[in-house]
TIZA-880131 format. One line per 10 residues: their letters; for each residue x, y, z of C-alpha. Coordinates in steps of 0.05 Angstrom, whole numbers. Example, Ala and Ser with C-alpha at 12.3 -4.5 7.8 and 13.67 -1.06 7.14 Angstrom:
2
as) 246,-90,156; 273,-21,143
REM end
This chain:
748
xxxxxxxxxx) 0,0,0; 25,73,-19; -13,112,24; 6,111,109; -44,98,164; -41,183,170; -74,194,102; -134,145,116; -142,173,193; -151,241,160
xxxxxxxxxx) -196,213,111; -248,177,157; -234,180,238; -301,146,251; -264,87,222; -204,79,257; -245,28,307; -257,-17,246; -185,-8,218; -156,-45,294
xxxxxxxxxx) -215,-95,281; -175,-113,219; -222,-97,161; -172,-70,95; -177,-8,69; -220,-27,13; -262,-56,64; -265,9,99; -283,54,40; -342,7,23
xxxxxxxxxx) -368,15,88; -374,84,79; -399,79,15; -464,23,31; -481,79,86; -477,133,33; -509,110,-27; -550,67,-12; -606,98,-18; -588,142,-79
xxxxxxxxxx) -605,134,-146; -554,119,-198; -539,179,-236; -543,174,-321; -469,191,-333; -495,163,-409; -530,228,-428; -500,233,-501; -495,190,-556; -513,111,-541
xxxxxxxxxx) -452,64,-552; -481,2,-559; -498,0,-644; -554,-47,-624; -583,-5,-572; -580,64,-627; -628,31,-677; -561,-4,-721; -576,-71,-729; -561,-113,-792
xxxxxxxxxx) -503,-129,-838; -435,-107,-811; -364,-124,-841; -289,-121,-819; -261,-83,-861; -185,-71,-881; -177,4,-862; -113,39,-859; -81,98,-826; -48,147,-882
xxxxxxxxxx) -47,204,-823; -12,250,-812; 18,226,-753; 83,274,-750; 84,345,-747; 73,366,-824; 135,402,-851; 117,480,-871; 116,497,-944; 150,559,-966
xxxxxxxxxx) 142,602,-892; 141,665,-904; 106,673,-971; 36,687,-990; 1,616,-958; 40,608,-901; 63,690,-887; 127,708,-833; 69,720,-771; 33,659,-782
xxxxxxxxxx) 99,608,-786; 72,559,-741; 26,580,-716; -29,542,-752; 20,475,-755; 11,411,-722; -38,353,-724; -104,368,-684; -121,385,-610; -102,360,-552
xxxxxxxxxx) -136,394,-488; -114,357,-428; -50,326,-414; -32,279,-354; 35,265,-330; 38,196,-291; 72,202,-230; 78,134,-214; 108,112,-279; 181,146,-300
xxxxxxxxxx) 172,183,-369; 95,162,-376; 61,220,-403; -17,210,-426; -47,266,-481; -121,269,-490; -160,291,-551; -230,316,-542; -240,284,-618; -183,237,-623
xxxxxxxxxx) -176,199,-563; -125,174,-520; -50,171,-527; 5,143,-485; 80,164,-494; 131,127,-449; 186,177,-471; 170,235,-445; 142,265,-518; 192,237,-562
xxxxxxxxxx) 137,191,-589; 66,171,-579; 17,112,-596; -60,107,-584; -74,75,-515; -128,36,-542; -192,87,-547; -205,75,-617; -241,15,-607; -285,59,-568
xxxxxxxxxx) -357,79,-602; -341,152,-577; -258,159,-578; -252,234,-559; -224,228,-491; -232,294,-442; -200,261,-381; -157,208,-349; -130,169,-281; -86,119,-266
xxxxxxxxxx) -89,73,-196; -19,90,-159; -30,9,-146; -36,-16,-224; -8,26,-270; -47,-19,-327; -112,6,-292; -135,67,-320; -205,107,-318; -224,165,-371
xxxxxxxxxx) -280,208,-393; -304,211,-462; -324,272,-506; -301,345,-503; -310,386,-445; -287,449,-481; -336,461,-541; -388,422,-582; -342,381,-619; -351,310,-595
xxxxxxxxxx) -407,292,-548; -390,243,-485; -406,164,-482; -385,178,-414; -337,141,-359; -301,86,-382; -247,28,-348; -185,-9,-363; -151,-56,-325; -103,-78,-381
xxxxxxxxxx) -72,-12,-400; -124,3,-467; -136,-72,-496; -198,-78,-472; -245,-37,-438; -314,-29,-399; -364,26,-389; -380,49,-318; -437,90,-328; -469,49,-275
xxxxxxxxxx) -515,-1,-328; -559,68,-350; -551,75,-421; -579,142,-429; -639,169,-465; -635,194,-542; -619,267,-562; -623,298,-626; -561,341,-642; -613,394,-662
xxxxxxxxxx) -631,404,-585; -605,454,-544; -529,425,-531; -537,425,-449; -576,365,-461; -510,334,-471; -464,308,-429; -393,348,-421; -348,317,-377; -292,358,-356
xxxxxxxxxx) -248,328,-306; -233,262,-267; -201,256,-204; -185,204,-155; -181,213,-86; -111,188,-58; -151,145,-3; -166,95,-57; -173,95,-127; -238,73,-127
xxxxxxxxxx) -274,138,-102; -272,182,-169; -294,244,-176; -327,281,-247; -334,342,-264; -387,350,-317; -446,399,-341; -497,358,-302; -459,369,-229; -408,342,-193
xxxxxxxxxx) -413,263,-198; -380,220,-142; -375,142,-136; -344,107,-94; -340,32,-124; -318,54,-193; -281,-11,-181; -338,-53,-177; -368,-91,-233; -381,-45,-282
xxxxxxxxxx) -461,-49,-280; -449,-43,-209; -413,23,-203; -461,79,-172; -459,152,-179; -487,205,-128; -494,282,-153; -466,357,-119; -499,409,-145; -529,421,-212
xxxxxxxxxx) -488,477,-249; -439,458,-290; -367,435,-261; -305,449,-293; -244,425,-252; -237,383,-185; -159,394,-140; -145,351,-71; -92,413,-48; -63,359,-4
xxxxxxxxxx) -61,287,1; -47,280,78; -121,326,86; -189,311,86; -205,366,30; -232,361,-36; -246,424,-83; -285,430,-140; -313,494,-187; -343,509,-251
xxxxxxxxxx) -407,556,-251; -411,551,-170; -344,528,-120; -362,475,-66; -316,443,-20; -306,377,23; -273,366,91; -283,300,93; -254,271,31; -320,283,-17
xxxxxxxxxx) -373,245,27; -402,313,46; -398,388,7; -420,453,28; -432,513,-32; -371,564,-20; -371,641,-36; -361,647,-112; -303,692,-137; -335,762,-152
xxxxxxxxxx) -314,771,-214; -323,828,-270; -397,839,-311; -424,775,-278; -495,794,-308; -468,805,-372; -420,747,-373; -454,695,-328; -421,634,-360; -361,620,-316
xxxxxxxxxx) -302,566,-298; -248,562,-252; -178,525,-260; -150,513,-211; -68,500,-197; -41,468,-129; 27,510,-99; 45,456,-50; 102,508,-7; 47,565,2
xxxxxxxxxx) -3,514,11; -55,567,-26; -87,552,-97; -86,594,-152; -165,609,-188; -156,617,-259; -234,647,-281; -256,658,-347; -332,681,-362; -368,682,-423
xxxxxxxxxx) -444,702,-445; -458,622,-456; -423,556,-460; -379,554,-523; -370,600,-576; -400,667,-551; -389,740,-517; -321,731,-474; -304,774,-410; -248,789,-373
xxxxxxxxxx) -206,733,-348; -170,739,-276; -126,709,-233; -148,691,-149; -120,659,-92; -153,615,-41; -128,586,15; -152,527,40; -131,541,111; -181,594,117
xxxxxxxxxx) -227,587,53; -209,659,34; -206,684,-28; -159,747,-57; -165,773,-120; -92,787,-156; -104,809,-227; -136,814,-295; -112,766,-351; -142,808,-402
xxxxxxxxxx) -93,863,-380; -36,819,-369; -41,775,-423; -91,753,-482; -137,743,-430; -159,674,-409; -217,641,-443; -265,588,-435; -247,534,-484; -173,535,-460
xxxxxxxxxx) -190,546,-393; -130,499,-370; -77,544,-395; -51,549,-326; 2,528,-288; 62,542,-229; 135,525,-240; 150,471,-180; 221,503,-180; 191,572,-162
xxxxxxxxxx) 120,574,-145; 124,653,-157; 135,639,-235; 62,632,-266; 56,608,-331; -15,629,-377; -31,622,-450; -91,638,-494; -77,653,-569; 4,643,-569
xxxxxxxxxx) 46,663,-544; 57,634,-480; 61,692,-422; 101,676,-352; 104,721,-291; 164,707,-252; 139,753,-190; 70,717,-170; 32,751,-220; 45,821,-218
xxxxxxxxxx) 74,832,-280; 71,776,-346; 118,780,-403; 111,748,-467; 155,693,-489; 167,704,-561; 112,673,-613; 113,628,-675; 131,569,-628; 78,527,-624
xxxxxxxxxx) 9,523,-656; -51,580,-639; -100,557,-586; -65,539,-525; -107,493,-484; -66,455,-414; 4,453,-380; 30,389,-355; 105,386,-324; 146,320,-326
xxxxxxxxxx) 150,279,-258; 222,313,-249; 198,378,-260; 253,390,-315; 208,389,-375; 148,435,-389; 85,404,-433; 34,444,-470; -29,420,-500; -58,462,-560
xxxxxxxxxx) -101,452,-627; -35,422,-665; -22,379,-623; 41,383,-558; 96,419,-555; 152,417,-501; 202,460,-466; 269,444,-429; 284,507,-411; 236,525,-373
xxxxxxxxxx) 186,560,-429; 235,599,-467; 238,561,-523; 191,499,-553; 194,446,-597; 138,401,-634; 127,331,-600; 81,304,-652; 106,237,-674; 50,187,-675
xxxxxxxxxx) 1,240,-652; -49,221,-703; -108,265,-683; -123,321,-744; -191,338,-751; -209,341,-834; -269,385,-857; -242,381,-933; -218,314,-964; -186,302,-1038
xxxxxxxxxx) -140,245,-1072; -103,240,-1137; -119,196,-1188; -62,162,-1188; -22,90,-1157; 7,129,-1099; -15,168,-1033; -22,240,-1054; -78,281,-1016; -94,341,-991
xxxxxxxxxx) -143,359,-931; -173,423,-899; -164,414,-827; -202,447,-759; -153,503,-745; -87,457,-779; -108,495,-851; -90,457,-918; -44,404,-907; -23,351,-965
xxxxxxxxxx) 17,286,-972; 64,284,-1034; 126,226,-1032; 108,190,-962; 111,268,-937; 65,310,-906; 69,381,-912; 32,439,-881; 15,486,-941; -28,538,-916
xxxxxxxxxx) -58,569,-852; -115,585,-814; -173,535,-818; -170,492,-875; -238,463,-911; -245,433,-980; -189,423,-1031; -181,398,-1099; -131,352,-1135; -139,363,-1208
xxxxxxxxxx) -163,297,-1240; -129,316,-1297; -65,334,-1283; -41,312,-1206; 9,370,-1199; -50,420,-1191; -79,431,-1123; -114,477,-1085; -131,486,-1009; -176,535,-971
xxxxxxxxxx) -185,574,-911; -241,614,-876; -275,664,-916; -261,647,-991; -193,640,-992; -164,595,-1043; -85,576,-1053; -69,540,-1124; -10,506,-1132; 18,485,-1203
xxxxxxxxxx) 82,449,-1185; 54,387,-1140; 55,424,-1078; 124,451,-1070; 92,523,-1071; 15,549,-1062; 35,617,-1081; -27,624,-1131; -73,658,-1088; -143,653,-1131
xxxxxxxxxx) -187,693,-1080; -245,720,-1115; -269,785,-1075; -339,784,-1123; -367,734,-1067; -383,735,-986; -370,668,-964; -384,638,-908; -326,618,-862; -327,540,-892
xxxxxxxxxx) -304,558,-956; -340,517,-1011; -303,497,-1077; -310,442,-1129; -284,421,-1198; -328,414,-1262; -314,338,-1281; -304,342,-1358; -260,418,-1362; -214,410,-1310
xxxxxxxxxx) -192,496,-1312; -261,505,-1290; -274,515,-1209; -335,534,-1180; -335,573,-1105; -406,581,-1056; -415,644,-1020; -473,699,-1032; -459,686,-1102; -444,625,-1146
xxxxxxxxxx) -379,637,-1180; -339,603,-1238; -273,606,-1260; -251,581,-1324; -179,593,-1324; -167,561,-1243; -188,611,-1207; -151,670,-1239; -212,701,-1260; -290,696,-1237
xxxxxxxxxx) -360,703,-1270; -425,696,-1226; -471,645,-1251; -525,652,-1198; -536,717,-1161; -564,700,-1095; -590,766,-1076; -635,775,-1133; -672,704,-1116; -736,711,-1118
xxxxxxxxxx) -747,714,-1023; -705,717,-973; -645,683,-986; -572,683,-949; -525,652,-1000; -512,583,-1031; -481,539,-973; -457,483,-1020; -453,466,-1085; -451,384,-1110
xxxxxxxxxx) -428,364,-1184; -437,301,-1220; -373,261,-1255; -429,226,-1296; -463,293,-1318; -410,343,-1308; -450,407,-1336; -507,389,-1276; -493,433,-1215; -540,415,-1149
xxxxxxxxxx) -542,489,-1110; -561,481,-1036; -585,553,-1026; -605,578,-948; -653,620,-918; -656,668,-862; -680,610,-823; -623,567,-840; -668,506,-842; -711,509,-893
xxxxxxxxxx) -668,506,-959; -678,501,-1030; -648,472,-1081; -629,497,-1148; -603,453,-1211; -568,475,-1274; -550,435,-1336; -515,484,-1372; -456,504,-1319; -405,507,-1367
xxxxxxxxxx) -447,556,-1415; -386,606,-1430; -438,662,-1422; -443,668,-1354; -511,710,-1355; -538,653,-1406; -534,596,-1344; -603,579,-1327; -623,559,-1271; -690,510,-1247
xxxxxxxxxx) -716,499,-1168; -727,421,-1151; -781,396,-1120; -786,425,-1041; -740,381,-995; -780,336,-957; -763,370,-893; -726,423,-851; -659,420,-828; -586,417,-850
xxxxxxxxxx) -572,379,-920; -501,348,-908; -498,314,-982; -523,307,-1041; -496,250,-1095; -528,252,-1163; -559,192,-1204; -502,161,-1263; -566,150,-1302; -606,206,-1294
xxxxxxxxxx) -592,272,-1276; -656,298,-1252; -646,239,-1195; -599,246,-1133; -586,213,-1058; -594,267,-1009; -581,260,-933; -589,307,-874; -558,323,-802; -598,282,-760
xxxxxxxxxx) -596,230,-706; -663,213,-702; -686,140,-738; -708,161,-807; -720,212,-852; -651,229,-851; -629,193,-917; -669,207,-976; -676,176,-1058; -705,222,-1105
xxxxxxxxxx) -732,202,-1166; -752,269,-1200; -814,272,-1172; -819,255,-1101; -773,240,-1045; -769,163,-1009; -730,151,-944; -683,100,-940; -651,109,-879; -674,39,-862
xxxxxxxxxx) -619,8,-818; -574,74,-798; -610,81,-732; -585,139,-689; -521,153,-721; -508,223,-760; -490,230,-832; -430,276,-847; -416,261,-923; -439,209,-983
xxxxxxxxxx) -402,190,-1048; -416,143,-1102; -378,90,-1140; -388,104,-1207; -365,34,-1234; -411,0,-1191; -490,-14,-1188; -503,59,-1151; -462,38,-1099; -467,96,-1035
xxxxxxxxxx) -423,101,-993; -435,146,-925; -395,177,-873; -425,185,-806; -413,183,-723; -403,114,-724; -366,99,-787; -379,83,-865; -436,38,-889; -443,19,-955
xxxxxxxxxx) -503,-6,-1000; -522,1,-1073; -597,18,-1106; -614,-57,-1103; -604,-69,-1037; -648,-55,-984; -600,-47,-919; -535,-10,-900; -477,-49,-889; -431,-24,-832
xxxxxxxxxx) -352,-36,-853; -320,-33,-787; -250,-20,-768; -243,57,-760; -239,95,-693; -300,113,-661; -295,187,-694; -336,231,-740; -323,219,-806; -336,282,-851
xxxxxxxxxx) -305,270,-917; -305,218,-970; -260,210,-1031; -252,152,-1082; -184,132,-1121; -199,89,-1187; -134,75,-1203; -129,39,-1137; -205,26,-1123; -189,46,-1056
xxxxxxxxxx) -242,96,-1009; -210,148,-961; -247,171,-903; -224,238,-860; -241,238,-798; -254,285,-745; -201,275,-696; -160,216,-730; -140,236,-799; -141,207,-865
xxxxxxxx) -157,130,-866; -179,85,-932; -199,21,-949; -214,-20,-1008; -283,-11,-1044; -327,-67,-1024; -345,-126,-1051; -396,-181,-1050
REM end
């Protein structure tokens, strides 16, 4: 046993008479927990998305299938820093391979260091950063991981949370257990499986959990911080439909600190602060920082950072008008000491920094060699105070990747970890300077996905904040910044590719990626920030952009003609969202035009989009959609153009994949239960073969068939993108949160 007589005295002094009477410490802490919970109803720690396929409405066929990771699992290099794609201020500082939020550095195992992706999962490196593998979470139906423990007494036993406690990313399948270091693992919700929820509900029907923490008394009492209140069980040990949770407060809980593990108290804060003196079996609400604008900023957390010598915690608080994106206040810096539950307010973070916001709320942390040097981040670069606060300085920028999210120091205290939305960087001298520690950190989130026609791996991918990266010769490069969306390879001619980021901004490059100085921008267009761009499939110099307006190009993007003028449609219409071509009918365009509601779209066909008079494109509305909401896809008929596949963002049953057949609208959802439907591509040498990409994988079927067949084998991840190579007959998926993956097409 790690932990002396002193710790468990502390702990529970009503139970010292049973400890002579010879009853273990396990024995003890059940004790305490029959006479706590019994008569408390399990909590649902299962609030989000079911994990059990069966259980969400997926039954029938389901295949292994031979997927492969292409990545990229390395930091990309940069292409050409300095010039127009990648310019001098942003070197860097949209590199990497996707986030990582919370970091965990194992203090009972040497040079164990865990990093968790709120999309991606979990990953182990047993180096200290020079290298990292998954720990076993893609087998998981939900792999974002937002949390983790390990038991002092079994370092194979671990416990995490799923999801992503920072934004709206990846929705929680709750707590789950390994006692064999990732190979296999159980859920501990205690045997509720939650209730369904639409995506389309209000997103604090989900549940977020931020934080686990295990009390040093035994690893079995674990503590979770989540947007449903504090959860506490005490036999997360047990058998796993056996494991009961009780419920502190109901606001939403952010982070949970034991300031000492020879005392009886527990801390935990979010939206309120409530305490324990005796080791979580009992709380009492505490005074709540009085922070700046709380009625205009009401949405608040609290960090918090243990300074063992003072024996006081630092508060970091960040506010915000709502969970998520929205209105942000003024970040600031407290102390509280536990001695005497007072709290001191030191400073602003807005004024000494970048400020400190909510969804990097962990970008916070003490130096153990001098508890007076404070390190914060927000947006890099990384700011450290070296006199308790008073005054920050900036440690110079370009460094590391935008979007810093947690610290973590090694068990030695020598090497300093940070967590951002490219991935983890580290720092052996104490924060001056940083280097990527990427390798095997496969976790980029792709929006945009294009292959080459071609024998060999060449792609290029828009990714969440990573912005275009591509992989030419077994290399990945980074080729421009910001937040990368849809891309092209040019059928044609494989040296010509372009990549996007926010707000219309296109990068062409003519030389197979060893430059994107071409930058094709059109400024005739108002796009929204996914920037929307596809290929016409018989002229390959002809691009086509969404925005307010419909643009073409017909000479790559050098020069632009509007082919459908939004603003004078006939009501009230935003702009044309997306845009779908056809390699079978390549002058049929598909226009998915929005209204003010955002829900209720139209759709407009042409079949004349390469008309060189631009005015002389005409222009025909299909028959209404068969109902409101988001239209993620839309594949046309090889037969008939006037016929498509069409599937919406929804998790409810049905009505959520649709065949039309020019004159009316069938569902055949049929077998796709609960999950949600991020893309769908068809095989054109096949019998109208689909293929979709959704929450739970790719399923496959073609028009004779009546069912979707699931072809397992990728992590539990979104998938948003979809992209066939006939040269290879080979299907890439891109993920959100484990890159680029692919697989061969099916067959009977």
């Amino acid at each position: 046993m790690r932990y002396p007589l002193l710790i468990l005295s502390l702990c529970f002094p009503f139970l010292l008479l049973a400890q002579e009477e010879g009853m273990t410490k396990g024995q003890r802490i059940f004790c305490e927990d029959q006479q706590a919970f019994s008569l408390t109803e399990s909590i649902n720690v299962n609030a989000g998305y079911k994990s059990v396929l069966a259980e969400r409405g997926m039954g029938g066929p389901k295949r292994e299938w031979l997927w492969s990771e292409v990545g990229p699992t390395e930091h990309p290099a940069e292409i050409n820093p300095g010039g127009k794609a990648i310019p001098t201020y942003a070197r860097e500082r949209g590199n990497g391979t996707g986030r990582i939020n919370y970091l965990y550095t194992d203090p009972y195992q040497e040079n164990r260091i865990f990093a968790c992706s709120p999309t991606g999962g979990l990953f182990v490196s047993v180096d200290l950063g020079e290298s990292w593998k998954n720990a076993g979470t893609d087998q998981l139906p939900i792999c974002g991981v937002s949390s983790i423990v390990v038991d002092p007494e079994n370092p194979d036993r671990w416990i995490i949370s799923t999801g992503d406690s920072d934004d709206r990313f990846m929705f929680s399948d709750g707590i789950w257990r390994t006692e064999d270091a990732g190979k296999s693992w159980v859920n501990i919700n205690g045997g509720v499986r939650g209730k369904k929820i639409s995506p389309q509900e209000d997103p604090s029907d989900y549940l977020y959990i931020a934080k686990l923490e295990a009390h040093p008394c035994y690893f079995g009492r674990i503590f979770a911080a989540t947007n449903k209140g504090l959860l506490v069980s005490n036999n997360a040990l047990d058998e796993a439909n056996k494991v009961k949770w009780k419920q502190v407060g109901e606001s939403f809980f952010y982070d949970i600190l034991i300031p000492d593990p020879d005392q009886p108290v527990v801390l935990a804060t979010g939206e309120e602060f409530w305490r324990s003196d005796d080791c979580g079996n009992s709380w009492e609400l505490q005074d709540y920082p009085a922070y700046k604008d709380q009625e205009r900023f009401p949405f608040s957390r609290i960090c918090m950072v243990n300074r063992p010598t003072t024996g006081d915690v630092l508060f970091g608080l960040s506010c915000a008008q709502k969970f998520s994106q929205s209105g942000l206040g003024e970040g600031e810096l407290w102390s509280y000491s536990p001695a005497d539950k007072k709290l001191t307010y030191m400073r602003s973070l807005r004024d000494a920094m970048n400020n400190l916001i909510n969804t990097r709320g962990r970008a916070l942390i003490v130096d153990p060699e001098s508890e007076t040097r404070i390190f914060t981040a927000n947006v890099q670069p990384v700011f450290v105070s070296e006199n308790n606060g008073e005054l920050f300085r900036r440690i110079e920028k370009n460094q590391m990747h935008d979007d810093v999210h947690h610290f973590a120091w090694s068990n030695d205290g020598l090497i300093l970890f940070v967590g951002h939305d490219g991935g983890v960087s580290r720092s052996f001298d104490r924060g001056a300077t940083w280097q990527s520690a990427n390798v095997g950190l496969g976790t980029a989130n792709v929006f945009g996905l294009s292959v080459a026609q071609t024998q060999e791996h060449q792609v290029a991918y828009g990714g969440y904040d990573t912005g275009g990266n591509i992989l030419v010769d077994g290399q990945w490069y980074h080729s421009t910044w910001g937040d990368g969306f849809e891309t092209i390879i040019d059928y044609s001619d494989a040296n010509i590719m372009y990549t996007t980021k926010q707000h219309g901004h296109i990068h062409r490059s003519d030389d197979r990626g060893k430059s994107f100085e071409n930058t094709v921008t059109s400024g005739k267009t108002k796009t929204d920030w996914h920037t929307w761009i596809r290929q016409h499939q018989r002229l390959p110099n002809v691009i086509f952009c969404t925005g307010d307006r419909l643009l073409r190009s017909y000479d790559k993007g050098e020069n632009w003609d509007v082919i459908l003028d939004v603003p004078g449609l006939e009501g009230d219409y935003l702009n044309v969202f997306r845009l779908f071509t056809s390699e079978d009918h390549p002058d049929v365009l598909y226009a998915y035009v929005l209204d003010q509601t955002k829900v209720d779209p139209i759709l407009l066909m042409t079949t004349n989009a390469a008309e060189p008079d631009a005015a002389k494109v005409k222009w025909e509305r299909v028959a209404d959609v068969p109902k409101k909401g988001w239209i993620t896809s839309l594949v046309v008929d090889p037969d008939n153009p006037r016929q498509f596949w069409m599937s919406y963002k929804s998790a409810e049953p049905d009505q959520k994949v649709y065949r039309f057949n020019g004159e009316r609208y069938s569902d055949v959802t049929a077998n796709l239960g609960w999950c949600v439907i991020g893309e769908m591509v068809l095989d054109r040498n096949s019998n109208e073969r689909i293929y979709i990409g959704t929450n739970h994988g790719v399923f496959t079927r073609d028009k004779s068939e009546e069912q979707w067949t699931l072809l397992e084998g990728l992590p539990g991840t979104w998938v948003r993108a979809l992209e066939i190579n006939y040269h290879t007959n080979t299907i890439y998926a891109g993920t959100f949160g484990r890159g680029v993956w692919f697989a061969p097409l099916y067959q009977d």
